[in-house]
C-alpha positions as CSV (number, residue, x, y, z in Angstrom):
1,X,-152.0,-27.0,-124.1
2,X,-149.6,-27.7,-121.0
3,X,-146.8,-29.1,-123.8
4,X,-147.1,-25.6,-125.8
5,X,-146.9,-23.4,-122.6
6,X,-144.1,-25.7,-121.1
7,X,-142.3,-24.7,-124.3
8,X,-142.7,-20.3,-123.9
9,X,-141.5,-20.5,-120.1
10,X,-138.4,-22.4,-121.7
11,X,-138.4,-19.4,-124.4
12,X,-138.0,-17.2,-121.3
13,X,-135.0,-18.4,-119.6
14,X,-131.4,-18.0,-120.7
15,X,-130.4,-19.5,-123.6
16,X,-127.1,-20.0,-122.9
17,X,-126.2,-20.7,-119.0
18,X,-122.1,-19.6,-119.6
19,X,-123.5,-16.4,-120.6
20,X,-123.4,-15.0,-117.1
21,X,-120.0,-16.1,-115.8
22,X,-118.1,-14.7,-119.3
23,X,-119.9,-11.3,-118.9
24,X,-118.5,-11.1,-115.4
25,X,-115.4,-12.0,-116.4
26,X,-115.7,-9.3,-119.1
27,X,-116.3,-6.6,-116.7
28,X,-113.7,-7.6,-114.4
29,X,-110.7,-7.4,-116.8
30,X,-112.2,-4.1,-117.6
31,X,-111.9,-2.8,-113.9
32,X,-108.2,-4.4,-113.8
33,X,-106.9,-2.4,-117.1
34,X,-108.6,0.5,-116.1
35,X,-106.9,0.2,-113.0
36,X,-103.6,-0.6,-114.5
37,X,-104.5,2.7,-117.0
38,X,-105.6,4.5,-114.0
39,X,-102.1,3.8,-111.6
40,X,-99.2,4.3,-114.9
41,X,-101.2,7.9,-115.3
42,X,-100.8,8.8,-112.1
43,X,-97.1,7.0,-112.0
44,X,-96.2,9.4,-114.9
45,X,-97.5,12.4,-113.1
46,X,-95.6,12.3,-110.0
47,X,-92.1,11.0,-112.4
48,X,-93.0,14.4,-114.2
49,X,-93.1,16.7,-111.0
50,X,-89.9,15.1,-109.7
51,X,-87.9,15.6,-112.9
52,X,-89.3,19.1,-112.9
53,X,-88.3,19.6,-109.3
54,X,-85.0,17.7,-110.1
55,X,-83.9,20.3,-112.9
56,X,-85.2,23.2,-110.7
57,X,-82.5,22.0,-108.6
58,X,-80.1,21.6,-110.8
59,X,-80.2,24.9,-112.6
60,X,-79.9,26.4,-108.8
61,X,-77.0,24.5,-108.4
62,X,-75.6,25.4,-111.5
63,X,-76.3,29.3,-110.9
64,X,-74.7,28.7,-107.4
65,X,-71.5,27.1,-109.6
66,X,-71.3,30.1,-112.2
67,X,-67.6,31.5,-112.3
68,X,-67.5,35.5,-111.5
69,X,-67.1,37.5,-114.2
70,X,-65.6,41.3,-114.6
71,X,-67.0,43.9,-115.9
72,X,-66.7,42.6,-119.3
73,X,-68.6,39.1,-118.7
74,X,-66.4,36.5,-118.9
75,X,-65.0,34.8,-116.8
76,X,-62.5,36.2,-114.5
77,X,-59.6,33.6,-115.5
78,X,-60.4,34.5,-118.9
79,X,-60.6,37.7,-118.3
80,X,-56.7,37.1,-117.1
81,X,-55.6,35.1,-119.9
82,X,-56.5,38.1,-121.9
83,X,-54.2,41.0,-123.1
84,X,-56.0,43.7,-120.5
85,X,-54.9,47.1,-121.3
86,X,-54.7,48.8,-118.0
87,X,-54.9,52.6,-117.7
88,X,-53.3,54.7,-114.9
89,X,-53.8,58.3,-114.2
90,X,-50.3,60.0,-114.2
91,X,-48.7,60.6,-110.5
92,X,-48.0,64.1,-110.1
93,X,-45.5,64.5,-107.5
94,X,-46.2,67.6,-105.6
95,X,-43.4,69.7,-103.2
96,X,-43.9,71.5,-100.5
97,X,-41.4,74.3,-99.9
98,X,-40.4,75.3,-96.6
99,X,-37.9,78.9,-94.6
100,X,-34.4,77.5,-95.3
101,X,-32.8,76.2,-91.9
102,X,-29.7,78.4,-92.5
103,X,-29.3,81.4,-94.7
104,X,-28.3,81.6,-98.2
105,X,-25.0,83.7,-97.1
106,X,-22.1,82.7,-95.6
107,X,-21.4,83.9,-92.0
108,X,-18.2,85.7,-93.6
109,X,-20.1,88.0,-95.9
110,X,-22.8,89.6,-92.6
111,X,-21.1,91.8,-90.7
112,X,-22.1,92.3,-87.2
113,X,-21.9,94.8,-84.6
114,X,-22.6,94.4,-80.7
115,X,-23.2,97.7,-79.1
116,X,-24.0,97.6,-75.3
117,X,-26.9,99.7,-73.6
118,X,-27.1,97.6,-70.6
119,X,-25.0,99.3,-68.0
120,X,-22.7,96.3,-67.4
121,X,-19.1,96.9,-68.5
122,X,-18.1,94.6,-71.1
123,X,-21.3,92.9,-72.0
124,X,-20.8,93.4,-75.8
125,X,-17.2,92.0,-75.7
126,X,-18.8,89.2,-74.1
127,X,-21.1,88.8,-76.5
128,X,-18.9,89.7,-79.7
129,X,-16.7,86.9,-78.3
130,X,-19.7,84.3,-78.6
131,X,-20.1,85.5,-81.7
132,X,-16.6,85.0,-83.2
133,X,-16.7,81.2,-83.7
134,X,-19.3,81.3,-85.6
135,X,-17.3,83.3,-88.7
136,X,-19.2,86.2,-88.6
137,X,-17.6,89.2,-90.1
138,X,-17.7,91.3,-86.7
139,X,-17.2,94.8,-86.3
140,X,-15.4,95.7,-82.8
141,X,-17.5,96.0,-79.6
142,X,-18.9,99.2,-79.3
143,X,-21.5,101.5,-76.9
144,X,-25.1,102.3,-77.4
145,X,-27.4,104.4,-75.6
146,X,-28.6,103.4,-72.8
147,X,-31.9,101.6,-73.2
148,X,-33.9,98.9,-71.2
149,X,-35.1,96.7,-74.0
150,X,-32.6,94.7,-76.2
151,X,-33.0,94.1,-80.1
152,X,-31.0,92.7,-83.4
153,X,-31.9,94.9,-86.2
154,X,-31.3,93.8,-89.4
155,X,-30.7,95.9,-92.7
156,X,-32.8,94.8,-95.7
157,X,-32.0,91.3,-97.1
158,X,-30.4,90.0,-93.7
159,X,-33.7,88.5,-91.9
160,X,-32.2,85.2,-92.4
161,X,-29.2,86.4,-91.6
162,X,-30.3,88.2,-87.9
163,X,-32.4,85.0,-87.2
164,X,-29.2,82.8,-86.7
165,X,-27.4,85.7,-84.6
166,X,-30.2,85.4,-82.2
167,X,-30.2,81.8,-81.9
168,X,-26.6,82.2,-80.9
169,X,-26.9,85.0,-78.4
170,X,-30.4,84.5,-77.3
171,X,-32.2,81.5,-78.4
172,X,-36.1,81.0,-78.5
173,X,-36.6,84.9,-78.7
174,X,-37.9,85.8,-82.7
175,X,-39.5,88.8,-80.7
176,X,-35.6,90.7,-80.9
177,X,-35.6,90.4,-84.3
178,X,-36.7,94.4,-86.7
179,X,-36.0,95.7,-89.4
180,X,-33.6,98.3,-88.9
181,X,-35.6,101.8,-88.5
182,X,-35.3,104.1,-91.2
183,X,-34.0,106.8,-88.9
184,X,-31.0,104.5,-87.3
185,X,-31.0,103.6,-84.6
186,X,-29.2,105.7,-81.2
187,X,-26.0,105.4,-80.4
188,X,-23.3,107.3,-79.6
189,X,-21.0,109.5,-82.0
190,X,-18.1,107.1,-81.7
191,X,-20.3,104.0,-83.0
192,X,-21.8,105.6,-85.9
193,X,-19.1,104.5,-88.4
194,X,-19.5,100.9,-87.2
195,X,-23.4,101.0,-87.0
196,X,-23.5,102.3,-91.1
197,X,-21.4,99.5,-91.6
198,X,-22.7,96.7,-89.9
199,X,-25.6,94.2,-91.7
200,X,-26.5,92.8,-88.1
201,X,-26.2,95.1,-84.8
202,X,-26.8,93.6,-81.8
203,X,-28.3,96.0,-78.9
204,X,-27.7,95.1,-75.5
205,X,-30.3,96.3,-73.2
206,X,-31.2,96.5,-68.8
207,X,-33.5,93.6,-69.7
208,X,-30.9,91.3,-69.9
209,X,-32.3,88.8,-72.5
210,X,-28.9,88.6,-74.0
211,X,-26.1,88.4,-72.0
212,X,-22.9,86.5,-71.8
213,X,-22.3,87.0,-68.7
């Protein structure tokens, strides 16, 4: 009886006493590869991102590096190193037209007379005398009525003409300057002759605005 239940208690017990040490050795170099697994996972994760982030800045750099183009999309030297055909709107050259600064005429052709209406004895002498270097044609001195307001009249065609009398006898004054009236003007008998055949007359009034003297 005790020798056949000696012998199930041995039945119970491990059969093999390097069982236990071999399956912990089993489960141990199952943690370590799975480990190992684990950390070349994670290892090819992270050299993923980086690469990623690496080309990211790459291609940034590269945009920063991209040559400027023109308008056709090349590059600009190639853009040079091309035959360009270049269009240019035509200049037009514009001119501006202005009063000639001296008359068409020469001083020879205008004939101009001085008649005096001041008052003062010899005043269109005086003034046909600053007159004659010029090379006008002049008629001789003669007398006007008497008047208080001095002019130049000029016949049609001789505005030019009368414009550089008065910058010789009385500069700075365009307000002498009219056409001569259609009725003549008044002088005396003895100046008629000369006043129908002057171009510029000259009247000498009491104002004094032009005066040799």
């Amino acid at each position: 009886m005790n020798v056949g239940g000696r012998g199930r208690n041995v039945g119970l017990g491990p059969s093999n006493p390097s069982a236990a040490p071999r399956a912990f050795l089993l489960i141990t170099v199952a943690l370590i590869l799975g480990l190992v697994l684990l950390w070349k996972a994670v290892d090819s994760d992270v050299g993923t991102v980086a690469v990623s982030d690496s080309a990211a800045v790459e291609g940034a750099d590269q945009v920063d590096e991209i040559p400027d183009t023109g308008d056709t999309g090349a590059p600009v030297d190639e853009v040079a190193g091309t035959d360009a055909v270049v269009t240019t709107e035509p200049v037009v050259a514009t001119t501006t037209t202005s009063a000639p600064l001296f008359p068409s005429r020469s001083p020879s052709d205008v004939k101009v007379l001085v008649a005096n209406g001041s008052g003062i004895g010899g005043a269109a002498g005086a003034v046909t005398d600053i007159l004659n270097p010029r090379g006008y044609a002049l008629e001789s001195p003669a007398n006007a009525n008497r008047t208080d307001v001095s002019g130049i009249f000029y016949r049609t065609g001789f505005a030019d003409d009368a414009r550089m009398v008065m910058e010789t006898v009385a500069p700075g004054n365009p307000d002498l300057l009219s056409q001569m009236p259609t009725g003549g003007l008044s002088v005396p008998d003895g100046t008629i002759d000369r006043l129908a055949n002057a171009d510029v007359v000259v009247i000498l009034g009491a104002d004094g605005i032009i005066y040799a003297g």
